[in-house]
C-alpha positions as CSV (number, residue, x, y, z in Angstrom):
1,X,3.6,4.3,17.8
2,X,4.9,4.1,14.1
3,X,5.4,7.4,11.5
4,X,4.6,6.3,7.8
5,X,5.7,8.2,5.0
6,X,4.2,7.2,1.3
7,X,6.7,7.9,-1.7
8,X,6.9,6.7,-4.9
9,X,3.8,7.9,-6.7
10,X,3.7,9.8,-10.3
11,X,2.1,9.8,-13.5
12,X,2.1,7.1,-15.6
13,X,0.7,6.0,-18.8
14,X,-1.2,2.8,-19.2
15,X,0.1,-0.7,-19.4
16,X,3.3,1.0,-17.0
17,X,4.8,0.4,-14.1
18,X,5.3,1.8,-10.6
19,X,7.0,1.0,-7.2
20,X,5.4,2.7,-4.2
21,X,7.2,3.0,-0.7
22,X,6.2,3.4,2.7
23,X,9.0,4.4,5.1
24,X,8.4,3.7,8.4
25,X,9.9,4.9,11.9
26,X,10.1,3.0,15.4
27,X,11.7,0.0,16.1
28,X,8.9,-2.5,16.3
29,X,7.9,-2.5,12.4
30,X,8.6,-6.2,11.9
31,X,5.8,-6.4,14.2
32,X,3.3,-5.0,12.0
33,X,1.0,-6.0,9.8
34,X,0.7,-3.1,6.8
35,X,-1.9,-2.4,4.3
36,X,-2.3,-0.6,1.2
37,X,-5.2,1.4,0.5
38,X,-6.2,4.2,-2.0
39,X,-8.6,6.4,-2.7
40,X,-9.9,7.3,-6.0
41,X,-11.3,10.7,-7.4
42,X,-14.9,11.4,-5.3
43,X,-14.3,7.9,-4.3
44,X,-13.9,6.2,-0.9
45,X,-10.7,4.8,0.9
46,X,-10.9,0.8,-0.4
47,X,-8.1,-1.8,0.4
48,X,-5.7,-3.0,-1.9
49,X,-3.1,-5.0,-0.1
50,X,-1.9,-6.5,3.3
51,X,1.3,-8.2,4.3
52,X,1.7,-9.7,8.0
53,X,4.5,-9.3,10.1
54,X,6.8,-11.7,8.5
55,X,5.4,-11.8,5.3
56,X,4.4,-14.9,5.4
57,X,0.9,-14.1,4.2
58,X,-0.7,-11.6,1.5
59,X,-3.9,-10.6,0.4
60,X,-5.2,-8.8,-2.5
61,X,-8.3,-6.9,-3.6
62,X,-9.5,-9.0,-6.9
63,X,-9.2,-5.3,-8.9
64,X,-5.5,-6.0,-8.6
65,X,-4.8,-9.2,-8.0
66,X,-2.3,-10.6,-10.3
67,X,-1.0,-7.3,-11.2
68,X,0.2,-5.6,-7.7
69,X,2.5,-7.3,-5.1
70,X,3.0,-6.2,-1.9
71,X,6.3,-6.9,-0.1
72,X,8.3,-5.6,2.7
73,X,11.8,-5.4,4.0
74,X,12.2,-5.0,7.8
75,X,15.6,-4.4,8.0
76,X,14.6,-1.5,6.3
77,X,11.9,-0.6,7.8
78,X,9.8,-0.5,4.5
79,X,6.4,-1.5,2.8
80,X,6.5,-1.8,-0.9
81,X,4.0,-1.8,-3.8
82,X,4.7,-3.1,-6.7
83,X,2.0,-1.7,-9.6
84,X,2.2,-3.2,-13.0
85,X,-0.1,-3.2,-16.0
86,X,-1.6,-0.3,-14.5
87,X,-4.5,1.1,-16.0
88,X,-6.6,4.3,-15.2
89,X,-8.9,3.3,-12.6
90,X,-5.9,2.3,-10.2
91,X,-5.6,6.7,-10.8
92,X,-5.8,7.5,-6.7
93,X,-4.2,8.3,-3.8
94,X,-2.4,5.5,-2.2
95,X,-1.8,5.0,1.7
96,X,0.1,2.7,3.7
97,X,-1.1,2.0,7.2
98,X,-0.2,0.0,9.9
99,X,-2.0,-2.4,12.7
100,X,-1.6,-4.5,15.1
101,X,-2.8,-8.0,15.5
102,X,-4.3,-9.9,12.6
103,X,-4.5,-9.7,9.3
104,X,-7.5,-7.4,7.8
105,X,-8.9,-5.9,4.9
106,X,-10.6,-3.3,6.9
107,X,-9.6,0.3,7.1
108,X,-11.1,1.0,10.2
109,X,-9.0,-1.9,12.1
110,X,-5.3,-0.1,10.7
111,X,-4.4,2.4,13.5
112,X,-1.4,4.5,11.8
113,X,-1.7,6.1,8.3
114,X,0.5,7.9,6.3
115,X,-0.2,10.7,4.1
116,X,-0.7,9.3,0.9
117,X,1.4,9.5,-2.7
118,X,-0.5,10.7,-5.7
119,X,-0.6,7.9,-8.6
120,X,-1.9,9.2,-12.0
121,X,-2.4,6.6,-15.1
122,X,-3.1,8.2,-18.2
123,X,-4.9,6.9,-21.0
Protein backbone atom coordinates (compact mmCIF):
# COMPACT_ATOMS: atom_id res chain seq x y z
CA UNK A 1 0.00 0.00 0.00
CA UNK A 2 1.35 3.57 -0.65
CA UNK A 3 -0.10 7.14 1.18
CA UNK A 4 0.20 10.10 -1.38
CA UNK A 5 0.12 13.47 -0.28
CA UNK A 6 -0.17 16.40 -3.15
CA UNK A 7 1.56 19.87 -2.30
CA UNK A 8 2.71 22.48 -4.09
CA UNK A 9 -0.34 24.03 -5.73
CA UNK A 10 -1.31 28.00 -5.63
CA UNK A 11 -2.35 30.74 -7.70
CA UNK A 12 -0.54 31.87 -10.32
CA UNK A 13 -0.75 34.28 -13.18
CA UNK A 14 -0.23 33.36 -16.65
CA UNK A 15 2.97 32.66 -18.46
CA UNK A 16 4.22 31.41 -14.51
CA UNK A 17 5.59 28.75 -13.05
CA UNK A 18 4.87 26.01 -10.49
CA UNK A 19 6.42 22.87 -8.94
CA UNK A 20 3.89 20.37 -7.62
CA UNK A 21 4.98 17.46 -5.15
CA UNK A 22 3.64 14.24 -4.21
CA UNK A 23 5.05 12.76 -1.04
CA UNK A 24 4.81 9.36 -0.75
CA UNK A 25 4.91 6.71 2.20
CA UNK A 26 6.05 2.87 2.16
CA UNK A 27 9.09 1.53 1.19
CA UNK A 28 8.40 0.12 -2.28
CA UNK A 29 7.91 3.54 -4.17
CA UNK A 30 10.80 3.03 -6.62
CA UNK A 31 8.54 0.31 -7.62
CA UNK A 32 5.90 2.41 -8.89
CA UNK A 33 4.89 3.76 -11.73
CA UNK A 34 3.06 7.48 -10.86
CA UNK A 35 0.74 9.60 -12.73
CA UNK A 36 -0.45 13.01 -12.79
CA UNK A 37 -3.92 13.82 -13.29
CA UNK A 38 -6.22 16.91 -12.78
CA UNK A 39 -9.42 17.81 -12.88
CA UNK A 40 -10.78 21.07 -14.09
CA UNK A 41 -13.91 23.15 -13.01
CA UNK A 42 -17.25 20.83 -13.91
CA UNK A 43 -14.65 18.85 -15.73
CA UNK A 44 -13.59 15.26 -15.56
CA UNK A 45 -10.32 13.59 -14.02
CA UNK A 46 -7.96 13.57 -17.44
CA UNK A 47 -4.19 12.47 -17.45
CA UNK A 48 -1.43 14.62 -17.64
CA UNK A 49 1.77 12.73 -16.90
CA UNK A 50 3.37 9.29 -16.06
CA UNK A 51 6.80 8.31 -15.00
CA UNK A 52 7.83 4.50 -14.58
CA UNK A 53 9.60 3.06 -11.85
CA UNK A 54 12.96 4.18 -12.80
CA UNK A 55 12.16 6.92 -14.83
CA UNK A 56 13.34 5.75 -17.59
CA UNK A 57 10.11 6.46 -19.57
CA UNK A 58 7.58 9.53 -19.63
CA UNK A 59 4.58 10.40 -21.25
CA UNK A 60 2.61 13.49 -21.68
CA UNK A 61 -0.94 14.51 -22.60
CA UNK A 62 -0.36 16.78 -25.96
CA UNK A 63 -2.22 19.93 -23.77
CA UNK A 64 1.05 19.98 -21.98
CA UNK A 65 3.54 18.48 -23.66
CA UNK A 66 6.52 20.66 -23.94
CA UNK A 67 5.63 22.71 -21.11
CA UNK A 68 5.17 20.18 -17.95
CA UNK A 69 7.90 17.62 -16.97
CA UNK A 70 7.37 14.98 -14.76
CA UNK A 71 10.29 13.63 -12.60
CA UNK A 72 10.77 11.74 -9.48
CA UNK A 73 13.36 11.16 -6.76
CA UNK A 74 13.18 7.79 -5.02
CA UNK A 75 15.40 8.30 -2.45
CA UNK A 76 12.96 10.67 -1.56
CA UNK A 77 10.18 9.12 -1.94
CA UNK A 78 8.75 11.89 -4.32
CA UNK A 79 6.84 12.65 -7.67
CA UNK A 80 7.32 16.04 -9.08
CA UNK A 81 5.57 18.33 -11.60
CA UNK A 82 7.16 20.77 -13.14
CA UNK A 83 4.38 23.45 -14.75
CA UNK A 84 5.73 26.21 -16.87
CA UNK A 85 4.16 28.63 -19.27
CA UNK A 86 1.08 27.88 -17.54
CA UNK A 87 -1.99 29.31 -18.83
CA UNK A 88 -5.71 29.24 -17.47
CA UNK A 89 -6.99 26.11 -18.71
CA UNK A 90 -4.24 24.00 -16.70
CA UNK A 91 -6.64 26.01 -13.62
CA UNK A 92 -7.65 22.40 -11.75
CA UNK A 93 -7.06 20.15 -9.22
CA UNK A 94 -4.06 18.10 -9.63
CA UNK A 95 -3.51 14.42 -8.28
CA UNK A 96 -0.81 12.13 -8.12
CA UNK A 97 -1.54 8.47 -8.08
CA UNK A 98 0.18 5.42 -8.07
CA UNK A 99 0.11 1.76 -9.93
CA UNK A 100 1.48 -1.15 -10.38
CA UNK A 101 2.65 -2.79 -13.49
CA UNK A 102 2.85 -0.93 -16.73
CA UNK A 103 2.86 2.22 -17.87
CA UNK A 104 -0.81 3.86 -18.50
CA UNK A 105 -2.64 6.82 -19.23
CA UNK A 106 -5.73 5.53 -17.71
CA UNK A 107 -7.13 6.63 -14.50
CA UNK A 108 -9.00 3.72 -13.81
CA UNK A 109 -5.67 1.36 -13.97
CA UNK A 110 -3.80 3.74 -10.97
CA UNK A 111 -4.84 2.09 -7.66
CA UNK A 112 -3.65 4.87 -4.92
CA UNK A 113 -4.58 8.60 -5.15
CA UNK A 114 -3.84 11.39 -3.20
CA UNK A 115 -6.00 14.14 -2.37
CA UNK A 116 -5.31 16.69 -4.83
CA UNK A 117 -3.46 20.42 -4.60
CA UNK A 118 -5.54 23.31 -5.92
CA UNK A 119 -3.66 25.15 -8.97
CA UNK A 120 -5.24 28.48 -10.03
CA UNK A 121 -3.80 30.51 -13.30
CA UNK A 122 -5.06 33.82 -13.62
CA UNK A 123 -5.54 35.73 -16.63
Amino acid sequence: QVTLVESGGELVQAGGSLRLSCAASGRTFSSYTMGWFRQGPGKERVFVATITATGAYTYYADSVKGRFTISRDNAKNTVYLQMDSLNPEDTAVYYCAAKVGVRSTNPLSYAYWGQGTQVTVSS
